[in-house]
VOFI-679696 format. One line per 4 residues: number of its first residue (from 1); their letters; for each residue y, z, x of N, C-alpha, C, O, CB. Coordinates in steps of 0.05 Angstrom, whole numbers, padded with zeros to 5 digits. Atoms other than C-alpha are relative to their C-alpha. Glycine has a CB too. Example, Ala and Ser with C-alpha at 12.3 -4.5 7.8 and 13.67 -1.06 7.14 Angstrom:
// VOFI-679696
1> AS> -00024/00000/00018/-00090/00156/00246/00024/00000/00018/00024/00013/00039/00001/00025/-00020; -00024/-00001/-00016/-00021/00143/00273/00022/00014/-00015/00044/00018/-00005/00009/-00029/00009;
This chain:
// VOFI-679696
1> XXXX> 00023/00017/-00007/01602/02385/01283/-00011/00005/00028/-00031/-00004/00038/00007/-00030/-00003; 00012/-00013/-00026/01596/02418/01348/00009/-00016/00027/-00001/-00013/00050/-00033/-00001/-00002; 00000/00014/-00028/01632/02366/01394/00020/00011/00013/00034/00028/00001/00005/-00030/-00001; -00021/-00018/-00010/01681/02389/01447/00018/-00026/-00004/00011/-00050/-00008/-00003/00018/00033;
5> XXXX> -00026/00013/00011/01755/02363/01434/00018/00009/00025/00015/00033/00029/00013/00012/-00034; -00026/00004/-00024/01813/02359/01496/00019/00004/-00019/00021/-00012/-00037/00005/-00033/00019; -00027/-00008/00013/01878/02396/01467/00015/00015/00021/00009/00028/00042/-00003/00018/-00027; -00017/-00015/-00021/01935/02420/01493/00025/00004/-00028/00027/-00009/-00048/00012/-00022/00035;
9> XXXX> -00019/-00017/00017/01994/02462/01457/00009/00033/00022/00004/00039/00045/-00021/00009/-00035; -00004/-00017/00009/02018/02524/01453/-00005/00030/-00014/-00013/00026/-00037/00004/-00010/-00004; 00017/-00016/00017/01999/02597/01426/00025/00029/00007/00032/00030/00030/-00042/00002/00012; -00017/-00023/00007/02049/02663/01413/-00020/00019/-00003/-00043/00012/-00003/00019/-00003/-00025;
13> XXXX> 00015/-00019/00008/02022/02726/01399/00029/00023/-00016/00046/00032/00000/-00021/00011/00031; -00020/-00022/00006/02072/02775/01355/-00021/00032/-00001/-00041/00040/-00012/00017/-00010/-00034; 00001/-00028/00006/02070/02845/01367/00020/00018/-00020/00043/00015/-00029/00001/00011/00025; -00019/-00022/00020/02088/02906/01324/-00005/00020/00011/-00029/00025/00014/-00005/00004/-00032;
17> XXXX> 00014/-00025/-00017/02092/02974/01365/-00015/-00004/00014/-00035/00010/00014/-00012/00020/-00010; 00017/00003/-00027/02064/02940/01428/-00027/-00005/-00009/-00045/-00005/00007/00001/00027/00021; 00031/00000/00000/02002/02930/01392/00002/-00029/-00015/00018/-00030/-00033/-00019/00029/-00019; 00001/00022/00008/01985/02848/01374/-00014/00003/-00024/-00034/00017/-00026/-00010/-00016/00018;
21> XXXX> 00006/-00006/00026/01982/02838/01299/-00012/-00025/-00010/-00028/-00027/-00029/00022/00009/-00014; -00001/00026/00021/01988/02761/01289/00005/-00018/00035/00018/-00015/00055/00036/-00002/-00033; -00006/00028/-00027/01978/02695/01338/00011/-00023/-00015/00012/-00022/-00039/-00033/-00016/00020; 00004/00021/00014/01992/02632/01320/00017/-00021/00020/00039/-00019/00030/00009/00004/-00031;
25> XXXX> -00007/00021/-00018/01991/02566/01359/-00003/-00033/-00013/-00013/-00038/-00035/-00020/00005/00026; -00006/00029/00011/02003/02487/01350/-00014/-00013/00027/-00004/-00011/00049/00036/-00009/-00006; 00004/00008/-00022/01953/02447/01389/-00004/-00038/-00013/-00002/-00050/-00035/-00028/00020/00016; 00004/00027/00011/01939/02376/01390/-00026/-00011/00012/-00036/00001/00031/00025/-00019/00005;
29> XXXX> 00016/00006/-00020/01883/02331/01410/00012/-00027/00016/00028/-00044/00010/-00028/-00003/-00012; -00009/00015/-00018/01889/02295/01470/-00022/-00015/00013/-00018/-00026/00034/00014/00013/00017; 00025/00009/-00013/01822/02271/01485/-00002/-00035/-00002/-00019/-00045/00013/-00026/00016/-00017; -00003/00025/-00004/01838/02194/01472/00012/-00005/00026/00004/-00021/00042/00014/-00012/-00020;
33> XXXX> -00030/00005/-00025/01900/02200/01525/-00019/00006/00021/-00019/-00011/00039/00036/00026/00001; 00012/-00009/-00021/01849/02236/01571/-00023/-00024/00011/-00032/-00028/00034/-00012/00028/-00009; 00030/00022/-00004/01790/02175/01558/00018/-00017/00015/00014/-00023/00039/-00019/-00019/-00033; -00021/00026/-00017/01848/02125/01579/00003/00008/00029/-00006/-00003/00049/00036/-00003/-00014;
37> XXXX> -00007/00000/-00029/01876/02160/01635/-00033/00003/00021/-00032/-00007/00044/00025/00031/00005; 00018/00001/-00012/01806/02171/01662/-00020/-00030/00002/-00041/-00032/00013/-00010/00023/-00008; 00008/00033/00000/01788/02095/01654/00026/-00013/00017/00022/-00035/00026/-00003/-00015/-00036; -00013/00010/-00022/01852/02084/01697/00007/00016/00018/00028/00013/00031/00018/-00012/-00006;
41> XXXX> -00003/-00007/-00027/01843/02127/01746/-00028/-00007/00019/-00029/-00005/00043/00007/00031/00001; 00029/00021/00005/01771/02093/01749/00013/-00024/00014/00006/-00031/00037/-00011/-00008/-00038; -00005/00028/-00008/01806/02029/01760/00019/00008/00025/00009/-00002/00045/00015/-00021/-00026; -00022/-00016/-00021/01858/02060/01809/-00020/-00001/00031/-00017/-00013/00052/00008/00043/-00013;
45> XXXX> 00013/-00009/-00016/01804/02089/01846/-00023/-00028/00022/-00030/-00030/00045/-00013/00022/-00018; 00015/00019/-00001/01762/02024/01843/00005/-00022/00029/-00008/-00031/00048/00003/-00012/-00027; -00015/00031/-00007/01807/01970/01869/-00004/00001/00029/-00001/00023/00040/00037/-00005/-00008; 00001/00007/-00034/01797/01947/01944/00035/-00006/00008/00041/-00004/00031/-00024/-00036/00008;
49> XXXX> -00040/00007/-00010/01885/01929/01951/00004/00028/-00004/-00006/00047/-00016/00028/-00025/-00026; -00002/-00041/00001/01915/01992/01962/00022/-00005/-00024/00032/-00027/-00025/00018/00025/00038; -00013/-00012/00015/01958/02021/01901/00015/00026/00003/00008/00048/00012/-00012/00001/-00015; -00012/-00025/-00011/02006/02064/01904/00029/00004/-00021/00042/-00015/-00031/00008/-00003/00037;
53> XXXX> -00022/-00007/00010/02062/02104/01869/00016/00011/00021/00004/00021/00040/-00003/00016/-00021; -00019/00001/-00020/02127/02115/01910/00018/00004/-00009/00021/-00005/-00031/00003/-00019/00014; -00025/-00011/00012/02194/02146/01902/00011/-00018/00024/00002/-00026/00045/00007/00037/-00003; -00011/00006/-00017/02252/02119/01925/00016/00012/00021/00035/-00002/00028/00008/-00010/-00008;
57> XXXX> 00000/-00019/-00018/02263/02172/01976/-00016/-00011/00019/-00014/00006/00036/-00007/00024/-00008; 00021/00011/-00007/02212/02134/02010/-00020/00012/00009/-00027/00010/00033/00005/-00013/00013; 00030/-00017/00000/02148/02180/01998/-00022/-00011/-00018/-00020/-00011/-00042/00004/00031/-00011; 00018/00002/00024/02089/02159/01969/00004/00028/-00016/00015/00049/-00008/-00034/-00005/00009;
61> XXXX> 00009/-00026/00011/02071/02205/01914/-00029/-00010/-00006/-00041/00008/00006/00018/00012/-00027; 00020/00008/00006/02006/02174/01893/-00015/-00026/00008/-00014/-00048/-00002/00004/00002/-00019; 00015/00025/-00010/01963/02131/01929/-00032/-00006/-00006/-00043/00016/-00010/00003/00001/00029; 00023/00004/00000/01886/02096/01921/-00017/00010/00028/-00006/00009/00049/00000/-00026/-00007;
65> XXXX> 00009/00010/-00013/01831/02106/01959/00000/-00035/00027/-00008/-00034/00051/-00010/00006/-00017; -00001/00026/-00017/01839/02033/01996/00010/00007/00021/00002/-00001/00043/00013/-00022/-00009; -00023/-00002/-00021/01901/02064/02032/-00024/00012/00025/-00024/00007/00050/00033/00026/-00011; 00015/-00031/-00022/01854/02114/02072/-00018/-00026/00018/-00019/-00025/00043/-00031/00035/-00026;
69> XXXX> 00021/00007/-00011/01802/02058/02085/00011/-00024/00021/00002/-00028/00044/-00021/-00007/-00023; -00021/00025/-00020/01852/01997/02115/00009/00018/00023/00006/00014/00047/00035/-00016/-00020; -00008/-00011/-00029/01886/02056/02152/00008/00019/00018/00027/00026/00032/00011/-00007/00004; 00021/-00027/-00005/01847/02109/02169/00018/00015/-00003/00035/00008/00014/-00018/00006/00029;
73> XXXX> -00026/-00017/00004/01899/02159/02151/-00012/00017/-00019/-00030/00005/-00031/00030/-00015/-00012; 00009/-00013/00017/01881/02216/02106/00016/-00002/-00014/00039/-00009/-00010/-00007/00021/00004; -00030/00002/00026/01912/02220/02036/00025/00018/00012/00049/00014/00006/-00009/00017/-00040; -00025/-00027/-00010/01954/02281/02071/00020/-00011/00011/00044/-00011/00006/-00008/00024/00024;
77> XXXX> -00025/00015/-00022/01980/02242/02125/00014/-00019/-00010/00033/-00025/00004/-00010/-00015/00026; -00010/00013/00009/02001/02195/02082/00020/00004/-00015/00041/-00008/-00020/-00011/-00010/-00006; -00020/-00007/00025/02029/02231/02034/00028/00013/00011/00047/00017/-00005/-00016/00023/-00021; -00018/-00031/-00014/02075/02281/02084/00012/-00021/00015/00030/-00010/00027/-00019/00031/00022;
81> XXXX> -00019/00014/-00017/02106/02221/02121/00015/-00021/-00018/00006/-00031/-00038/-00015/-00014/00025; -00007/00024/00013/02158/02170/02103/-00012/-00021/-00003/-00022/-00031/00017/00015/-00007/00008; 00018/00029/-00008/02123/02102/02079/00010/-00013/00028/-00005/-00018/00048/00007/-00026/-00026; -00014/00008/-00028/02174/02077/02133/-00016/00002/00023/-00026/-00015/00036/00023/00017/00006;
85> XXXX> 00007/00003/-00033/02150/02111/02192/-00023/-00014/00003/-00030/-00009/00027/-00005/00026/00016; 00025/00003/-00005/02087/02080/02190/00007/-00044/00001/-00010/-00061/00005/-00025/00021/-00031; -00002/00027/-00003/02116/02005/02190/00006/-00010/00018/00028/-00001/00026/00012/-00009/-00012; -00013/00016/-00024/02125/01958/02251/00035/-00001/00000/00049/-00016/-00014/-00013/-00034/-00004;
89> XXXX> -00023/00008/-00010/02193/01969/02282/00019/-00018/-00006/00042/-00014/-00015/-00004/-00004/00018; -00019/00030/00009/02218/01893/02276/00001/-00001/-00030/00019/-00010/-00045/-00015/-00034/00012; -00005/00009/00039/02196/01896/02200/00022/00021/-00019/00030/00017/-00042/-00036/00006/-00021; -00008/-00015/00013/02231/01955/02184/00031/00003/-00019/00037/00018/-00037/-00005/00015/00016;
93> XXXX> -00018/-00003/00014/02299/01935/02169/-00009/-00030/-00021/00010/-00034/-00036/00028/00003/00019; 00008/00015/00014/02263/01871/02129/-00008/00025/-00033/00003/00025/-00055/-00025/-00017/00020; 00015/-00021/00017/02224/01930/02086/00025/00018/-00010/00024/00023/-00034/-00025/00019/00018; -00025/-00024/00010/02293/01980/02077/00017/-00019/-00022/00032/-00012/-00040/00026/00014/00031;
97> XXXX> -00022/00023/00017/02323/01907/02049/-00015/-00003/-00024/-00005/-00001/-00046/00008/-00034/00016; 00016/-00001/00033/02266/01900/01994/00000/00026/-00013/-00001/00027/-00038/-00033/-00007/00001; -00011/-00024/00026/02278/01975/01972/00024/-00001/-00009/00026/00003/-00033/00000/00029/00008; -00029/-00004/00014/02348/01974/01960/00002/-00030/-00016/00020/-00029/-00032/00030/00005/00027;
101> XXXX> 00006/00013/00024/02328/01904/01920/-00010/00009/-00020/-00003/00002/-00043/-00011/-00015/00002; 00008/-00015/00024/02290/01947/01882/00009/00021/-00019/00002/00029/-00041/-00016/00008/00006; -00019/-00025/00011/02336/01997/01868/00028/-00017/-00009/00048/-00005/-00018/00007/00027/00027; -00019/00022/00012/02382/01939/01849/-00020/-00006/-00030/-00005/-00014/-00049/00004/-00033/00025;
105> XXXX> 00012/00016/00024/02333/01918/01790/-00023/-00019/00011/-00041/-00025/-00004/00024/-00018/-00017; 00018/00025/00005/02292/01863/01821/-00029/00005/00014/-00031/00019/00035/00014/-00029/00013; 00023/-00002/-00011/02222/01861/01836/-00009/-00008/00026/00004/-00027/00035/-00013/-00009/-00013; 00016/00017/-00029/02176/01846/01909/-00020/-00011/-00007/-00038/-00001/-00019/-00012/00017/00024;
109> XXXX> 00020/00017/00003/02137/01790/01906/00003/-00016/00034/00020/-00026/00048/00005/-00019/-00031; 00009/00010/-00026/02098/01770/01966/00014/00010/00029/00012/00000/00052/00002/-00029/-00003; -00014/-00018/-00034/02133/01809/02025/-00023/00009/00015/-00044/00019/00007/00022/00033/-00004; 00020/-00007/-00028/02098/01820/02090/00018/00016/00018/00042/00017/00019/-00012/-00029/00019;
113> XXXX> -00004/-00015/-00007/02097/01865/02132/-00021/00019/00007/-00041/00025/-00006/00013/00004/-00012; 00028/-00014/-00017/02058/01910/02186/00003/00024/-00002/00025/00033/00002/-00003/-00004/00031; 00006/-00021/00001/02036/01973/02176/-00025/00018/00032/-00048/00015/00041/-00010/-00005/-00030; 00023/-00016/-00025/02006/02020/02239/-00021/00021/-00016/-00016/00039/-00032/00021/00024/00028;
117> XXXX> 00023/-00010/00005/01939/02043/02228/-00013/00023/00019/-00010/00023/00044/-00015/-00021/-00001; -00003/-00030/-00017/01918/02111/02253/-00020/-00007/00031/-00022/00008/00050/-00017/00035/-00025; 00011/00009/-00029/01873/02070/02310/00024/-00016/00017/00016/-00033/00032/-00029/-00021/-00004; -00022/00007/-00014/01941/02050/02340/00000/-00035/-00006/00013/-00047/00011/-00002/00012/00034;
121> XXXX> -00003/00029/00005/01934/01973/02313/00026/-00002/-00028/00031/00016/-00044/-00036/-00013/-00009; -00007/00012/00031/01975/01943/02254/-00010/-00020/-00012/-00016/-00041/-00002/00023/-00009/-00002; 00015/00008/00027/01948/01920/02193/00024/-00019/-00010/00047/-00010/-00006/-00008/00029/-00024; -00017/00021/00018/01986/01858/02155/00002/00003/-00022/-00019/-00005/-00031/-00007/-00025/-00001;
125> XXXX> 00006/-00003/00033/01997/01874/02079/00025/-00014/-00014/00049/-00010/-00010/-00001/00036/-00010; -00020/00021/00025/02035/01829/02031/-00003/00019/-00024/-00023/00029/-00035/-00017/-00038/-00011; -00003/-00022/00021/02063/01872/01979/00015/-00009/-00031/00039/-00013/-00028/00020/00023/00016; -00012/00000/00022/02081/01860/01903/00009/00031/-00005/00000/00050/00008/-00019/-00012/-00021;
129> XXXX> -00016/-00022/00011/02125/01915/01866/00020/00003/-00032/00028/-00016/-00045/00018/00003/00022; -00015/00003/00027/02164/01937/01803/00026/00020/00009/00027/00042/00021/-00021/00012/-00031; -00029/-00020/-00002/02235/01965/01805/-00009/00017/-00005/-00031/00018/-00015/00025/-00002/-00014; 00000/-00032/00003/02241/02033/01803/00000/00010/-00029/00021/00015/-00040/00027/00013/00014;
133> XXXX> -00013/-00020/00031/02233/02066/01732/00021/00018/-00006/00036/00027/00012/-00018/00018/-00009; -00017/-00028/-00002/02272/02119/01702/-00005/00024/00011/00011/00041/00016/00005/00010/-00022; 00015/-00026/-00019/02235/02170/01735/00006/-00010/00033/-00005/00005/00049/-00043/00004/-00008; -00009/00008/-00024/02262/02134/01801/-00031/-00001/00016/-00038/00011/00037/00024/00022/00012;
137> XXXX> 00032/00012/-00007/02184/02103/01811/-00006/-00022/00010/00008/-00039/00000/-00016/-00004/-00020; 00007/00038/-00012/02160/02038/01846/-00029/00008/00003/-00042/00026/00013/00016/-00016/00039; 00032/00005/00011/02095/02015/01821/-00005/-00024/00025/00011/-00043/00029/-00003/-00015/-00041; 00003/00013/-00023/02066/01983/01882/-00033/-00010/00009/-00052/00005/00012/00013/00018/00020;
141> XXXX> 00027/00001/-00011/02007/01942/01907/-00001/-00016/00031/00017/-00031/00036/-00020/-00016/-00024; 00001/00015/-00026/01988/01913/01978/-00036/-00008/00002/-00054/00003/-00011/00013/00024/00030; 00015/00019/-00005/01936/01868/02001/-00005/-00005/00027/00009/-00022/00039/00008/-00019/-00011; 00009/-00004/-00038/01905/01879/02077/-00008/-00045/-00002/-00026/-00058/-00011/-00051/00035/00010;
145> XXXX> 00009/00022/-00009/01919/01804/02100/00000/-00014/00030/00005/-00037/00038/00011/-00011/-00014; -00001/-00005/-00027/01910/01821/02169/-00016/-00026/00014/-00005/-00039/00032/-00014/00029/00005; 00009/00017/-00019/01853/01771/02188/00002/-00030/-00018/-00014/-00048/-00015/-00031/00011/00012; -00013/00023/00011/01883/01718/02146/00020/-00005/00024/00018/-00021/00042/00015/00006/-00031;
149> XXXX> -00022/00003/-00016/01941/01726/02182/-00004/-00015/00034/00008/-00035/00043/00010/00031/00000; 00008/00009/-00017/01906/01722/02247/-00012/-00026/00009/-00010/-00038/00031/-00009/00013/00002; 00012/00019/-00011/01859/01667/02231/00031/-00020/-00004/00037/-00028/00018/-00032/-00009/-00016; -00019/00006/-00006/01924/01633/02217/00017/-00016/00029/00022/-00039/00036/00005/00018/-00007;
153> XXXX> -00012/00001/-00014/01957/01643/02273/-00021/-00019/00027/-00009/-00026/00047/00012/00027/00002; 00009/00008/-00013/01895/01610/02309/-00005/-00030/-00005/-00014/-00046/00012/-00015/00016/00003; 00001/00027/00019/01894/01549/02266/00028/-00017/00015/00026/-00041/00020/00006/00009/-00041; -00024/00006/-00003/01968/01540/02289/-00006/-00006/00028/-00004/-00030/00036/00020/00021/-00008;
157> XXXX> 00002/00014/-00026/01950/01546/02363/-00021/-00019/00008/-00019/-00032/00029/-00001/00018/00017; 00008/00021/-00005/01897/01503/02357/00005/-00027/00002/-00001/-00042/00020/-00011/00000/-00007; -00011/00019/00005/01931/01450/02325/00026/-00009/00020/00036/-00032/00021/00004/00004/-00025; -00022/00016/-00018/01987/01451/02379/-00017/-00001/00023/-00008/-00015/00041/00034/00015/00005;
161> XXXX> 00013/00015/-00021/01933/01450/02428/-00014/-00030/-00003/-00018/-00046/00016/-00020/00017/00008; 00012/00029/00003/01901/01389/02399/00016/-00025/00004/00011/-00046/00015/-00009/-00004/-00025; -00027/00022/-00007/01977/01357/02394/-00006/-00003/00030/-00015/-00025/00037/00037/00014/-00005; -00014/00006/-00020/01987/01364/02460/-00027/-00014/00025/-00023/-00027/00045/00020/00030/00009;
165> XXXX> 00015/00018/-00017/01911/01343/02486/00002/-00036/-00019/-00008/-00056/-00008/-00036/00017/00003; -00002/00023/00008/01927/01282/02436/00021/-00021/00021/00019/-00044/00028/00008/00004/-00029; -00028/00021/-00013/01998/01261/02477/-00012/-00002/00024/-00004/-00023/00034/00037/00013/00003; 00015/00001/-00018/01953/01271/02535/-00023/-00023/00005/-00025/-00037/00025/-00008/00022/-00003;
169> XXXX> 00012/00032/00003/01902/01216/02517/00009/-00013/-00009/-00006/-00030/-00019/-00018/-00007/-00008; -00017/00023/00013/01956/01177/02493/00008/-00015/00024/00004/-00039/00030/00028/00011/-00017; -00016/00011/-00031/01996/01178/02564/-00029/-00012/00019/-00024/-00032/00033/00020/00036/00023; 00024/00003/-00007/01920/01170/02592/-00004/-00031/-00001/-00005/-00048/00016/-00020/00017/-00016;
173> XXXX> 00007/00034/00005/01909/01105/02553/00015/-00017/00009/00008/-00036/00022/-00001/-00010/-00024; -00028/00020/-00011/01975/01075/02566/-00009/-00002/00023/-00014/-00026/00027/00032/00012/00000; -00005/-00001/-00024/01965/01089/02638/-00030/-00023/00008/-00030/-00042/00024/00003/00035/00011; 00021/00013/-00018/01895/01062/02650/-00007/-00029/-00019/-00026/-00043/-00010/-00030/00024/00005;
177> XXXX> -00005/00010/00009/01907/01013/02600/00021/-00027/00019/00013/-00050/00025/00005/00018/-00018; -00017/00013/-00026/01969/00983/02651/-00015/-00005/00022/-00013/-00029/00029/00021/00017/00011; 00013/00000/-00018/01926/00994/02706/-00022/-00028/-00004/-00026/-00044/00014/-00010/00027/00003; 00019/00013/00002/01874/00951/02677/00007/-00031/-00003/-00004/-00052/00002/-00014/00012/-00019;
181> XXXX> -00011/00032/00012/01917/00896/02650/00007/-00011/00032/00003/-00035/00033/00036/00000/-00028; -00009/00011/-00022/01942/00885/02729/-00024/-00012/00009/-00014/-00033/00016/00013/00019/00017; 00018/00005/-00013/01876/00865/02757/-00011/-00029/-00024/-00025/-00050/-00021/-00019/00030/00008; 00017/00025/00027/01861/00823/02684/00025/-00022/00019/00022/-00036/00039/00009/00009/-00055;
185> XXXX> -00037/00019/-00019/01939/00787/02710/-00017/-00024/00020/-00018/-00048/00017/00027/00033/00035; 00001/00006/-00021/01908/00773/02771/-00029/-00024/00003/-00033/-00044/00016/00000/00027/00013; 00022/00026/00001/01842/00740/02753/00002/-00024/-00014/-00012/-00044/-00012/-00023/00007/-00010; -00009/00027/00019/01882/00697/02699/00013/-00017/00019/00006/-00041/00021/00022/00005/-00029;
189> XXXX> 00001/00020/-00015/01921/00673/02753/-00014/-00021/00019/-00010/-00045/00023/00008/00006/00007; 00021/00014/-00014/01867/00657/02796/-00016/-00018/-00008/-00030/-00032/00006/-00014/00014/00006; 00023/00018/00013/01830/00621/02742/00009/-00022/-00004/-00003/-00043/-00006/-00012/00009/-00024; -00016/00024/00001/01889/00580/02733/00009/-00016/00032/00013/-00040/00035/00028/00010/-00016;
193> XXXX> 00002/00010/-00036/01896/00562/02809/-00014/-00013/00000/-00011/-00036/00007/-00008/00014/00024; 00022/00025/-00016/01830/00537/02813/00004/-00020/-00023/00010/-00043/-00015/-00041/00010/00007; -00008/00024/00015/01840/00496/02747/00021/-00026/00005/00019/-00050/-00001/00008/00012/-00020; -00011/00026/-00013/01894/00463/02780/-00011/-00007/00022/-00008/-00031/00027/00026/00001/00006;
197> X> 00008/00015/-00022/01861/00456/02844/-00031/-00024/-00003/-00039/-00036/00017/-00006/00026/00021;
């Protein structure tokens, strides 16, 4: 009918006296498997959270687009270094303790953790994960919650600045509060003086 078909196989060729007489090959089609994987590498490609495949060697092998755009890193550089080196210092033995959970069987859900970004900042990413397959794989996604994180952390110091201008007009009132009641004191006595006088 004239359409093209995605196969893959196999093909021999027998000779007789160096000269080919007879081929014969076994192919199959593969053009469903090809529509799929190209509708999820579509979605792969799509997603704004970075994705990523990862050995437990700790190398990516396969990462999204996102990774590159959160942190600025070329797929190369990413790919040619340990995930490790690229994590904040203090987090790092936090992050070595969720792989060897994973290589125990159990999954990451919600772990944080800073990642350095090739403009010398770190990036915040909260990471879900799947144990390692038989192919020794971790299916992995992260989530840049960097200015979450931040506004956060400003929410927090506001609120202990507000505590502490609250105990501030607290001690304030009390004080001018006392102050005020001494002079009230003073005219009640007086009012009672002249009542008796």
């Amino acid at each position: 009918d004239g359409r093209k078909v995605a196969v893959e196989g196999s093909a021999s060729c027998r000779f007789v006296k160096n000269k080919p007489v007879a081929t014969r090959g076994i192919f199959r089609d593969v053009s469903e498997r090809n529509r799929i994987q190209d509708e999820l590498d579509r979605l792969f490609n799509l997603s704004l959270d970075l994705l990523c495949v990862a050995g437990i060697d700790g190398y990516f092998r396969h990462i999204n687009p996102a990774f590159e755009h959160v942190l600025g890193y070329t797929k190369e550089e990413l790919l040619n270094r340990s995930f490790v080196d690229f994590v904040h210092p203090d987090d790092r033995p936090g992050t070595v303790q969720q792989i060897e959970r994973q290589v125990q069987g159990l999954p990451v859900v919600d772990f944080k953790n800073r990642y350095l970004a090739k403009d010398g900042e770190y990036r915040w990413l909260a990471w879900r994960a799947t144990p390692p397959q038989e192919s020794g794989l971790i299916y992995a996604i992260a989530r840049d919650i960097t200015e979450e994180t931040k506004n956060q952390e400003i929410l927090a110091r506001t609120a202990a600045d507000l505590a502490r201008s609250n105990a501030d007009l607290e001690q304030f009132a009390y004080a001018a509060s006392h102050d005020l009641l001494s002079p009230l004191r003073t005219i009640a006595n007086l009012s009672e003086w002249i009542e008796e006088a």
